[in-house]
C-alpha positions in Angstrom: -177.4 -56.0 162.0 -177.2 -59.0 160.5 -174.8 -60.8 162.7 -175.2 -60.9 166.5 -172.4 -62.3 167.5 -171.2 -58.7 166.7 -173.1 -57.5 169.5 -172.5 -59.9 171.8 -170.9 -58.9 175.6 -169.5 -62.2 177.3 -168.9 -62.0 180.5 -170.8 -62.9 184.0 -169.1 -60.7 186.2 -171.7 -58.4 188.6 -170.3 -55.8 186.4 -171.2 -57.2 183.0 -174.6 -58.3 184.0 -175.8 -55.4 185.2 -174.3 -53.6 182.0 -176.0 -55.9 179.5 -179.4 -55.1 182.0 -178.7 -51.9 181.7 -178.4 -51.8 177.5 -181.6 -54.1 177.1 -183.5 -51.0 178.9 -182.2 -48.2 177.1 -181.8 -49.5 173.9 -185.4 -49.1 172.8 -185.0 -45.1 173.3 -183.4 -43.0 171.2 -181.5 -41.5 173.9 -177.5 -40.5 173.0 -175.5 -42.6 174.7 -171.7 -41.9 176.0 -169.7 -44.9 176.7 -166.7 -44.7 178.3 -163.8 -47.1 179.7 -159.8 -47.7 178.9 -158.1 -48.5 175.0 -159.5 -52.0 174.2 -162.1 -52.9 176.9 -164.7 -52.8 173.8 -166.8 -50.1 173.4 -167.5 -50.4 170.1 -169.1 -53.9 170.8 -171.4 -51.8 173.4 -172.6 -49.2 170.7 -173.2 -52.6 168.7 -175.3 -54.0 171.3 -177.4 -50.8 171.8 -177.7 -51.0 168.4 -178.7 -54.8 168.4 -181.4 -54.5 171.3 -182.8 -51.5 169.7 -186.0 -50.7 167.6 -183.3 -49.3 164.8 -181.8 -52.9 164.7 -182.8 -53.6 160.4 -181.3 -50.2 159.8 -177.6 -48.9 159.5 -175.0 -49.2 161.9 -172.7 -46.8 161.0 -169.2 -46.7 163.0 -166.4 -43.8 162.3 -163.2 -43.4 164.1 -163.0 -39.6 165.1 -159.0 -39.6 165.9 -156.0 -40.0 163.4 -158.2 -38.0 160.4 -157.1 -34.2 159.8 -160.3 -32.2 160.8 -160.8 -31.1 156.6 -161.1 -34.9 156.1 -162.8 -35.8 159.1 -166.0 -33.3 158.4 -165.9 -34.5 155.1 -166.3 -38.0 156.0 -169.0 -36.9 158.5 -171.1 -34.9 156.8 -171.1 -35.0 153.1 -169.2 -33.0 150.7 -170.3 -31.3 147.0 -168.7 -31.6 144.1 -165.9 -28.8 143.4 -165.7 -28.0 147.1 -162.4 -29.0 147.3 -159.4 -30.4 144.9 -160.1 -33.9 144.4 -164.0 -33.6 145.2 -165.1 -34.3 141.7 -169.0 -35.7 142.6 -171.1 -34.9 145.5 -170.9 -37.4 148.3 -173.3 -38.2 151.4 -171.3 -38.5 154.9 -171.5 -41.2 157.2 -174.0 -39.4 159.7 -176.5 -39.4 156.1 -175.7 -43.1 155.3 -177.0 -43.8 159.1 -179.9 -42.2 158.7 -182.7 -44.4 160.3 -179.9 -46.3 162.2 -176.9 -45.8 164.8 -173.8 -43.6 164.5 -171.2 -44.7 166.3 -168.7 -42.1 167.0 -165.3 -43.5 168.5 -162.7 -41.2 170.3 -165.0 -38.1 170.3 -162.4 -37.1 172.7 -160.2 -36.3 169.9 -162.5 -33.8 168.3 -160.8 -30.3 167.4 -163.3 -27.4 169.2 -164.8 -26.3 165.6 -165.4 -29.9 165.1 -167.3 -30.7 167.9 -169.1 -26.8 167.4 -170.0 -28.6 164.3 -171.4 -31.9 165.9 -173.1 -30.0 168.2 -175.1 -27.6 165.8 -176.5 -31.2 164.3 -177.3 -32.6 167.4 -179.8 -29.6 168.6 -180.9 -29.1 164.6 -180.4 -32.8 162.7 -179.4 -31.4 159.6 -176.3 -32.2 157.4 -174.4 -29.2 156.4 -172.1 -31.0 153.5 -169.0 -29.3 153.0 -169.0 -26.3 150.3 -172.2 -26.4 150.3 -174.1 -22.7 151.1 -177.1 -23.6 153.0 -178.3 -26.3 155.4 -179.1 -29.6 153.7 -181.5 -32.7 154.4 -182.5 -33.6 158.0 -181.8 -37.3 159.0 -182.6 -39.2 162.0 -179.7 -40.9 163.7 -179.1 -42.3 167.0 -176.0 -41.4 168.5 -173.6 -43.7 170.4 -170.2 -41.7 171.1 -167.3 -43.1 173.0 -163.6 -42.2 174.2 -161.3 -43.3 176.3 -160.3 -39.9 177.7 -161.6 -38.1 180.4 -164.0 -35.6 178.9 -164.4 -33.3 182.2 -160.1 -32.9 182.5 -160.6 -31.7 179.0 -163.3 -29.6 179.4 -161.6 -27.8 182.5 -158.3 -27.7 179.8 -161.1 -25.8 177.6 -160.3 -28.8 174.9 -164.1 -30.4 174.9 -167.2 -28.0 174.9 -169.2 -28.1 178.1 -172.3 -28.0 175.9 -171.5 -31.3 173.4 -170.7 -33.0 176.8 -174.0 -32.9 178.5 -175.7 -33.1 174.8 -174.2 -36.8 174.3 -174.2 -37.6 178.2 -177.6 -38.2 178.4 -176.9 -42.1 178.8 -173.4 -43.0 180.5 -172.0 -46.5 180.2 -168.7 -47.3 181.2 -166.9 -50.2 180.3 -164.7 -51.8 183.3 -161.2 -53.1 182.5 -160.5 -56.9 182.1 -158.7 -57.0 185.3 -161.7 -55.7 187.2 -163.7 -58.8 186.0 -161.6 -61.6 186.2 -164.3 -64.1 186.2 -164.3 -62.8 182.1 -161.4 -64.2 181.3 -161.7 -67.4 181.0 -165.4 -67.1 179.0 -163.0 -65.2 176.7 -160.2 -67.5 175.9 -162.6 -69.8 175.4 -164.5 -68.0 173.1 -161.6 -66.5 171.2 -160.3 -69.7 170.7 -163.2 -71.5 169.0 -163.3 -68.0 166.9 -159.7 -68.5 165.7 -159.6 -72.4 165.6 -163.0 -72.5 163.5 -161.1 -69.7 161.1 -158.6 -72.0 160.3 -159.3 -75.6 160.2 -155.9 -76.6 159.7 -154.3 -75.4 162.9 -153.1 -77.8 165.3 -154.6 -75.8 168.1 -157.1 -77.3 170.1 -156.6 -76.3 173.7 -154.7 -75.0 176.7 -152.5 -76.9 178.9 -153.5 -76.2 182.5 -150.3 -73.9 183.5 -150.4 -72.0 180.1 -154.4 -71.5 180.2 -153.8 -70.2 184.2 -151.6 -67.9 183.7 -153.3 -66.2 181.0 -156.6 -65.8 183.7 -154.1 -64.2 186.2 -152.5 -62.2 183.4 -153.2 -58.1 184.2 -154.3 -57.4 180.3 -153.1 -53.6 180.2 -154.5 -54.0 176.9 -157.7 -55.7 177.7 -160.0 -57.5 175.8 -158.8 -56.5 172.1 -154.7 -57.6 173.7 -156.1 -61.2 175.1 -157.9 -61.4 171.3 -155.0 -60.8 169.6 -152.8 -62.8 171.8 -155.1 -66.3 171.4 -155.0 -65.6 167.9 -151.5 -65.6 167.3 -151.1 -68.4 169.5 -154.0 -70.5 167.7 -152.2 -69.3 164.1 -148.6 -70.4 165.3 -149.0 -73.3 167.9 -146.8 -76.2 167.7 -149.2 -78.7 169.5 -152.6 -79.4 170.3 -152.5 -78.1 173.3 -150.8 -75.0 174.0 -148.0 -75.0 176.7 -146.5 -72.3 179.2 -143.1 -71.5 176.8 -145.8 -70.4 174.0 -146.6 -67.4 175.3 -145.8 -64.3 175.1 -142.5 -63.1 177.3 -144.7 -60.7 179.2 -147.5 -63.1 180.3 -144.8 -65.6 181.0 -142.7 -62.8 183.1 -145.8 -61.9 184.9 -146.7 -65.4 186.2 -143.1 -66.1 186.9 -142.8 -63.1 189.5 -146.3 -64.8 190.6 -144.6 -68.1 191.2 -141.9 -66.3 193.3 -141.3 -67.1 196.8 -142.4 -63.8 199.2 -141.7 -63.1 202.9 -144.4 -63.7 205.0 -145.9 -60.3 206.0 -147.5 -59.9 208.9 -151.7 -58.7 208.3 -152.4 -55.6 208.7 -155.6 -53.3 210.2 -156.0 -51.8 206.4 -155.5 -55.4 204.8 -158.6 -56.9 206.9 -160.4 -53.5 205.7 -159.4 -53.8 202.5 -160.8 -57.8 202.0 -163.4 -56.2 203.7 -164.2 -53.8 201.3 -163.5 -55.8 198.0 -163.6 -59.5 199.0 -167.0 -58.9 201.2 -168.4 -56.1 199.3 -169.1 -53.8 202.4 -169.2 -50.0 201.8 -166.2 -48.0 203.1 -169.1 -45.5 204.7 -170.0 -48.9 206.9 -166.5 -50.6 207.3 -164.4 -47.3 207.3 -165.6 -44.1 207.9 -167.7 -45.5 211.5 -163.8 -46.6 212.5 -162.1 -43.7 211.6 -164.6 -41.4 213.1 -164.4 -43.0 216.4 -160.7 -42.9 216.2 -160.7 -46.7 216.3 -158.2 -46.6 213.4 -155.9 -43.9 212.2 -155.9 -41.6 209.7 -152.5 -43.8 208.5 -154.9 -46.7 208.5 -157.2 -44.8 205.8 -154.2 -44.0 203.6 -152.9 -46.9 203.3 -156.5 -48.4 202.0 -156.9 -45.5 199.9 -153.2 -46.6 198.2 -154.4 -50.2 197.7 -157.2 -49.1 196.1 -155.4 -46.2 193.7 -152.6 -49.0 192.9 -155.8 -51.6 191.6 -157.5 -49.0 190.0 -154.7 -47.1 188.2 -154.9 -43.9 189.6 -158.4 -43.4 189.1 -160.5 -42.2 192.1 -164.0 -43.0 190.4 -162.5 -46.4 190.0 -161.7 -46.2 193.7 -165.3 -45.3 194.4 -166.6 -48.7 192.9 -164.4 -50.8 194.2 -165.2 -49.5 197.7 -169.2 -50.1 196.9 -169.9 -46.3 197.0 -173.1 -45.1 195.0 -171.6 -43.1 191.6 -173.1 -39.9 193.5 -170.7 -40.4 196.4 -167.9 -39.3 194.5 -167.5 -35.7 195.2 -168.1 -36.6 199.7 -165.7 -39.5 199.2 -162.8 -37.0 198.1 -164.0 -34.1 200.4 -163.8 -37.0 203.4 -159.8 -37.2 202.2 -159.3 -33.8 201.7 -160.5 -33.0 204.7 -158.6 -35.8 206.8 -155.5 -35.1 204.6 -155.9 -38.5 203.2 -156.1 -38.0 199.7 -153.0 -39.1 197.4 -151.2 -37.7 194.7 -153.6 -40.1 191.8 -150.5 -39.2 189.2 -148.2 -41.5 191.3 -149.8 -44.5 190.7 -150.7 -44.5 186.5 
């Protein structure tokens, strides 16, 4: 890889430190790796990074987008096709997985995989051979490092029988997940910072140079649904149409300005509650909700309408998402399952669909 600012992560949030740790100690195994995390947060630019800190980093890095092909094209462009197999396929052709050979295979939105596809993935992961379409027998065997990502939730689909149990726990062997830009607000402004001395040094003739203070805060308290790839594209339009040097609050987009504006709005005082001290406690502090919580709520020192309404500030923050939840409450990852027993069992689980 030639260039590593490809494969750079910026960020110095707790969460992107200990990420970057955690690639720099992996990557020199050929362990499959499964990174997940929302649209945009940047997955590919983990795979790249693996890629980048690993013993494979001279050799290919090969990405290929799994969703938007039809699944004839798709295993085509995967594995390899010979000549007459098809109308059109008038030379042989090696796939992507056989021009990685050596290196990385990125596989993005696995998720979107029909069944024989990923029967077909799977029967290369336990064998490493190519079987090329129209061809009769089993072809060369190539060694490959596998990356796959998606944005879905692979154990939903497997319990909707759309993912194979089997390809999960094959690729699972490593599990990254990518937090959302909001999660790591510290990010942010490392990123507009960065983005714009990428899109300024692009084009020497824009007048952009820099951020007036109002504009450049309300893009740090901006939600980016979109995350990272939304704040990229966003700088860069604003770099390739700004007015003046510095860029001011009326140049950006309605959405960012709408946002801030409801920010800058007047509220009524409200009056602290038990679950908002718990709360700060919990993701200001960085206590555990088995230390700050459950001890309370177990004594009957707060009530079960005090848990709830924690439980809502969290789901509202994270989307919906209960693992989310869990890490935002300083749980371990293996706390998950006793975390929702605890509000099933104290009927203080919510409806997660309410809140996405």
């Amino acid at each position: 890889m030639k260039n590593p600012e490809t494969a750079t992560l910026i960020g110095v949030s707790t969460q992107m430190v200990e990420l970057k740790q955690e690639i720099q100690r992996i990557a020199r195994s050929d362990a499959k790796v499964l990174v997940t995390g929302e649209s945009g947060v940047g997955k590919e630019l983990v795979a790249r990074a693996i890629h980048f800190h690993s013993q494979r980093v001279d050799k290919p890095f090969v990405a290929m987008n799994c969703a938007g092909l039809p699944e004839t094209l798709l295993e085509s462009e995967l594995f390899g096709h010979v000549k007459g197999s098809f109308t059109g396929a008038y030379r042989d052709k090696p796939g992507k997985l056989e021009s990685a050979d050596t290196g990385t295979m990125f596989l993005d939105e696995v998720g979107e995989m029909t069944l024989r596809m990923q029967g077909l993935l799977l029967r290369f992961l336990e064998t490493g051979e190519l079987q090329k379409v129209g061809a009769d027998h089993g072809g060369r065997k190539v060694n490959v490092r596998i990356v796959a990502a998606t944005n879905r939730n692979l154990q939903d689909l497997i319990q909707k029988e759309q993912f194979r149990e089997d390809l999960f726990y094959r690729l699972n062997v490593i599990h990254f997940m990518v937090p959302p830009l909001r999660d790591r607000r510290e990010d942010i402004p490392l990123m507009i910072e960065h983005f714009l001395r990428r899109y300024t040094a692009l084009g020497g003739h824009n007048l952009v140079r820099g951020f007036e203070p109002e504009a450049f805060q309300a893009l740090v308290e901006y939600s980016w649904p979109g995350n990272v790839r939304e704040l990229e594209n966003v700088i860069e339009r604003l770099v390739v149409t700004g007015r003046h040097e510095l860029i001011r609050i009326d140049d950006l987009p309605l959405e960012i300005k709408a946002q801030r504006g409801m920010a800058l709005r007047p509220r009524r005082e409200r009056r602290r509650t038990v679950a908002d001290d718990l709360y700060r406690k919990l993701v200001e502090e960085k206590q555990s909700f088995w230390t700050a919580v459950y001890p309370l709520y177990m004594e009957r020192e707060i009530t079960k309408q005090n848990v709830r309404d924690i439980v809502r500030r969290g789901l509202e923050e994270a989307r919906g998402n209960y693992k989310i939840v869990c890490r935002m409450f300083n749980m371990d990852q293996n706390d998950y399952k006793r975390f929702l027993n605890f509000l099933r069992k104290h009927d203080c689980q919510l409806p997660f669909k309410e809140f996405r």
